[in-house]
DRENLOSE-684074 format. One record per residue (C-alpha): residue in one letter; x, y, z. Coordinates in steps of 0.2 Angstrom, whole numbers, plus 5000, padded with zeros to 4 digits. Layout:
N
aXYZ
...
***
This chain:
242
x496053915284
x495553845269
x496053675262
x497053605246
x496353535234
x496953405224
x497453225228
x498853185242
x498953385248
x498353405265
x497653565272
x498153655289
x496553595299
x496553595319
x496553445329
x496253475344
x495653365359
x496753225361
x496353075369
x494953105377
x494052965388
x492552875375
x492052735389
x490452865392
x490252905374
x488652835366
x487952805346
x487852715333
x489452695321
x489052775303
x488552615291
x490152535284
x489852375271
x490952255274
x490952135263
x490951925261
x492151865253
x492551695241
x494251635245
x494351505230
x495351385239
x496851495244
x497351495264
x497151655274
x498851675271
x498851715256
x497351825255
x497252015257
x496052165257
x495352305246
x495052475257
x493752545244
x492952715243
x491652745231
x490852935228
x489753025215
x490353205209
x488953285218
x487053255224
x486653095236
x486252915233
x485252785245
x485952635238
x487252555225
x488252385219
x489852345215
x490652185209
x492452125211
x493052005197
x494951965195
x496051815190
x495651615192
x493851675188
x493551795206
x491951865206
x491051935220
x489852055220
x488552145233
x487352305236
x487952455249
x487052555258
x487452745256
x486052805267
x485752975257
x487553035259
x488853065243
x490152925248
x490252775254
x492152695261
x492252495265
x493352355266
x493252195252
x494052055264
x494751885261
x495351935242
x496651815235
x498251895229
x498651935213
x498652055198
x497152155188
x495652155198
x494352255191
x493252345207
x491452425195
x490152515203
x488552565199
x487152675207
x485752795204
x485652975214
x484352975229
x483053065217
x483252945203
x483753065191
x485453025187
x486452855185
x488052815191
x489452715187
x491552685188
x492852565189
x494652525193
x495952415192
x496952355209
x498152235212
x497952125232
x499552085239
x499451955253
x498952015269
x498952185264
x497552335261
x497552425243
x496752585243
x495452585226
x494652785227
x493152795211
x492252935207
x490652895197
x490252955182
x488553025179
x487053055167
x485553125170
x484853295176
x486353375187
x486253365203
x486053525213
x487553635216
x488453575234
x488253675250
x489753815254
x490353855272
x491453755281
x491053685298
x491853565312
x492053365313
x492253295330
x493053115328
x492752955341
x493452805339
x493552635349
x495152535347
x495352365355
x495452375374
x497252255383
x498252335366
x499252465367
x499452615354
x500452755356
x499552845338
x498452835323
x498352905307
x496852995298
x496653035280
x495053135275
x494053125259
x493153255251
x492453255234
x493853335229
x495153235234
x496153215250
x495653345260
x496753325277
x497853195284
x498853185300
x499253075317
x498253095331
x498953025349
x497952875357
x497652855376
x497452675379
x496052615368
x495252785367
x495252905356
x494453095351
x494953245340
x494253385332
x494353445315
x494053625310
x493853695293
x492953575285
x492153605270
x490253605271
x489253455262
x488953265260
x489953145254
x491253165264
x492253005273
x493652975288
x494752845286
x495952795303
x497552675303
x498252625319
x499852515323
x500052425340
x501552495350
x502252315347
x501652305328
x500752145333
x498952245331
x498552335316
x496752435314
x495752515303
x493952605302
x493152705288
x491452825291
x490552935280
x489753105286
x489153255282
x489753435286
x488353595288
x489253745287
x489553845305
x488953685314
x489953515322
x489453355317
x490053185324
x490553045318
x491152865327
x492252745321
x492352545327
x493952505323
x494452305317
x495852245319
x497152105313
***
């Protein structure tokens, strides 16, 4: 089964492995920046969020910038770690609302010979997460060619323990664009699934949403992994919550 490509279409991958215990499950959740943020004298209230995923077209980078300016002179700025992979997906906190923020970013490839660069423009609603997706630009010497095959993804993620959720959403990026999406059961705070099918190569990132049965609790988590062709990786996600 191969996958769509292009923006919003999902592809027919398997999940498989519901709700499988994670009490025993060990590691190290793949680095997510979070950042600080400035809340220029607005209450929390009347803040929101920027869920941010930033990717070159190809090759790897160690480590990049961005800076977030917007309106009543914002500004806020920082450095992410990409860790060698081709994408990197974190959450901008504490943003006041309003209109015409600019998100740039800026970042050079693991071997130094190529520099990257994009920007957007969002707009923060009050307690609420916009989606901001960038694909860098870049000049330099290209990047070689990405790897072909498709291998497997097994997914762990911790919610909160004493909340109840009946489900959670997924939505996997690939260079290319969305390259799944889909609900996966939860069984108490645990949660396990496996995705087959996925195209082989780095850059790649998970993002998972998930409501409280009471809608009292809503979660999210974001990790970036790579994919070797006819092998399974893992990733874990530590999902926060509000």
């Amino acid at each position: 089964m191969r996958r769509s490509r292009g923006p919003g279409m999902a592809s027919s991958f398997i999940v498989c492995g519901l709700a499988l215990g994670l009490a025993a499950c060990g590691g190290s959740t793949d680095q997510a920046a979070l950042a600080s943020s400035t809340d220029a004298g607005n209450g929390a209230d009347d803040n929101g969020s920027i869920n941010a995923e930033f990717r070159l077209p190809s090759g790897t980078a160690s480590e990049a910038s961005y800076a977030l300016t917007g309106p009543n002179g914002f500004r806020q700025s920082d450095t992410l770690d990409f860790d060698g992979s081709q994408a990197i997906g974190f959450l901008i906190d504490g943003v006041p609302a309003g209109d015409g923020y600019t998100l740039t970013f800026t970042a050079s490839s693991s071997d130094g010979a190529e520099m990257c660069s994009g920007s957007a423009t969002v707009n923060v609603t009050a307690q609420m997460a916009a989606p901001v997706d960038v694909t860098a630009q870049c000049t330099g010497e290209a990047a070689a060619p990405a790897p072909v095959g498709y291998g497997a993804l097994d997914v762990w993620a911790a919610l909160p323990q004493g909340v109840s959720f009946a489900a959670a959403t997924f939505v996997l990026m690939g260079p290319a664009g969305v390259e799944a999406n889909g609900s996966v059961a939860v069984d108490g705070a645990n949660l396990h699934f496996t995705l087959q099918q996925v195209p082989a190569g780095t850059g790649q990132s998970i993002t998972l949403d998930a409501v409280s049965t009471d809608g009292s609790e809503t979660c999210m988590a974001v990790s970036a992994f790579a994919i070797v062709a006819n092998q399974t990786s893992e990733t874990m996600l530590a999902a926060a919550c509000q």
